[in-house]
C-alpha positions in Angstrom: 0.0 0.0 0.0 1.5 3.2 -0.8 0.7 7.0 1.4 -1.5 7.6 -1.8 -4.0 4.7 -1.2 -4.6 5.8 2.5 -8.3 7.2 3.1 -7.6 10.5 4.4 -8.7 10.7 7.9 -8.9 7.4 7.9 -7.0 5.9 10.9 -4.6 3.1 9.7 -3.4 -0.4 11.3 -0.6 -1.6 12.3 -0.4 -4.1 9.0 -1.1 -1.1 6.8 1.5 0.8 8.5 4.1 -2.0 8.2 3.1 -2.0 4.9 3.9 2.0 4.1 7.0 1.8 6.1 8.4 -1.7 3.7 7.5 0.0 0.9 9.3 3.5 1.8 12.5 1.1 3.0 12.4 -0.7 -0.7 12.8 3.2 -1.8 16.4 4.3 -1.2 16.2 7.5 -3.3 13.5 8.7 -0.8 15.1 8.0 2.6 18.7 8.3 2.0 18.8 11.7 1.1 17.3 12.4 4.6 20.3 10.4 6.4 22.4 12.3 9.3 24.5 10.4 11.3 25.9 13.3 12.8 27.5 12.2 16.3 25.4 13.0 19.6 22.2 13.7 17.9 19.4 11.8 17.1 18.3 13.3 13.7 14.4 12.4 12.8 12.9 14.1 9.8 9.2 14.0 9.3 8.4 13.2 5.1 4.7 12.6 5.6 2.2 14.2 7.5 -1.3 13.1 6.7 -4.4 13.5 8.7 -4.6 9.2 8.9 -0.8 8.8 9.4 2.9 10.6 9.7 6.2 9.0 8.1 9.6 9.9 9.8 12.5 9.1 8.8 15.1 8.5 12.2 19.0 8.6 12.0 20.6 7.1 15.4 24.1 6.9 16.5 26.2 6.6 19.9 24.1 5.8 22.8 20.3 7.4 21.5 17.7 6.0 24.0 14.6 7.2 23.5 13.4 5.9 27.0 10.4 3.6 28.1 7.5 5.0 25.8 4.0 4.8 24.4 2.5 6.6 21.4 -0.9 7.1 23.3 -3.7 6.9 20.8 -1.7 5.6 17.8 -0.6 2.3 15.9 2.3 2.2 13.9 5.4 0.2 12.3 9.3 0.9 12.6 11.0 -0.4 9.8 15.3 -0.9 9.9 16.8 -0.3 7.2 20.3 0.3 7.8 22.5 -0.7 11.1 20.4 -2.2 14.1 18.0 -1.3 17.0 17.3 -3.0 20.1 13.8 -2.6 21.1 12.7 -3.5 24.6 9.5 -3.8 26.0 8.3 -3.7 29.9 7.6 -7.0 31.3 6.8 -8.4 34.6 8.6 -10.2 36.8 11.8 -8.2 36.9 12.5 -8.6 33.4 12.4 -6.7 30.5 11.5 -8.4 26.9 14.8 -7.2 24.7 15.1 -8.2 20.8 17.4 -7.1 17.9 15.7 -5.4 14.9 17.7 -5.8 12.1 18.0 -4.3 8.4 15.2 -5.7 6.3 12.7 -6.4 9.8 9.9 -4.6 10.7 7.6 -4.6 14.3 4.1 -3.4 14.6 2.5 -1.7 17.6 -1.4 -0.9 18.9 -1.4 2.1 20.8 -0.8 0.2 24.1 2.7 -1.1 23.3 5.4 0.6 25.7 8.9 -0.2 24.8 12.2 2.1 24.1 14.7 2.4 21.3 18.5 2.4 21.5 21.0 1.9 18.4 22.7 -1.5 18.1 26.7 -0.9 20.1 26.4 2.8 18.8 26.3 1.5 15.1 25.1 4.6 12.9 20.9 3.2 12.0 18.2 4.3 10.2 14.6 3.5 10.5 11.0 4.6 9.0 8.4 5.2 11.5 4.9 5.2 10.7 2.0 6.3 13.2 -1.6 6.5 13.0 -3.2 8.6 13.7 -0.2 11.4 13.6 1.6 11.5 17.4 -0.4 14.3 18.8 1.1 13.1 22.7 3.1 10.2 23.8 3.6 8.8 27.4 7.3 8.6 28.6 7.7 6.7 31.6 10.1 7.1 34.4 11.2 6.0 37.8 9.8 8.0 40.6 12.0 8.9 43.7 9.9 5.7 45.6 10.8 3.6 42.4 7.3 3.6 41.0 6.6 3.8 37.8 5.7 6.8 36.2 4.0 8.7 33.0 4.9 11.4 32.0 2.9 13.0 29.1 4.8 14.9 26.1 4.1 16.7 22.9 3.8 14.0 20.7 6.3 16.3 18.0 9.2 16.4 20.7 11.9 14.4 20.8 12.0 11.4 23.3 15.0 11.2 25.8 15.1 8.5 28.5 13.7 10.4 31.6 16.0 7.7 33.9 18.9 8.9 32.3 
């Protein structure tokens, strides 16, 4: 499915978002030119920005985390297309669910999904983002001073840091 076959308005799902964010991977000449690997800065570029969905385009390097984070009321896909993320979700039990998303792999999310982003060992990645409906707020989460967990809501056009940090 490409951005122009999207209903405008329209909220997407996650499959049609994984879908818009392969197909804008499998397109070099779009994304590349948007690249910045620039040391100490997590560069994200928005190239769509639709009333059903948004399409960014992220550059990581170094030790980017964005932190434990939701997107509130909106699905979405991350697709990697160069380097590597680790994505890790909350889990209990005293453990945290921790993966490696590779070049060429893609995850999905409902708006209920918390996990955080950091780059594979500080090796320079790039990944497409899709969200629908656009962000409008996210929830980052933190540890209080009496270790609970807590959400913190942000402008869902600012950049996420880890709070714990």
């Amino acid at each position: 499915m490409s951005t122009e076959d999207a209903p405008t308005g329209t909220p997407l799902s996650p499959d049609e978002c994984v879908a818009i964010a392969e197909g804008i991977g499998a397109q070099p000449h779009v994304w590349q030119p948007l690249v910045n690997h620039q040391p100490g800065i997590r560069h994200y570029e928005r190239i769509v920005h639709e009333d059903s969905h948004e399409i960014y385009i992220i550059s990581w390097v170094d030790d980017h985390d964005t932190g434990f984070h939701d997107h509130d009321i909106s699905c979405g896909a991350v697709h990697v297309v160069e380097g590597g993320i680790f994505e890790e979700r909350l889990g209990f039990g005293g453990g945290h669910l921790e993966r490696l998303v590779e070049p060429g792999e893609t995850i999905r999310f409902a708006p209920s999904y918390i996990h955080r982003f950091r780059p594979k060992d500080g090796i320079p990645t790039t990944s497409i983002h899709v969200y629908s409906p656009p962000l409008r707020t996210m929830g980052a989460y933190h540890q209080g001073e009496d270790g609970a967990l807590i959400r913190t809501p942000i402008d869902g056009e600012a950049e996420l840091v880890n709070l714990d940090a």
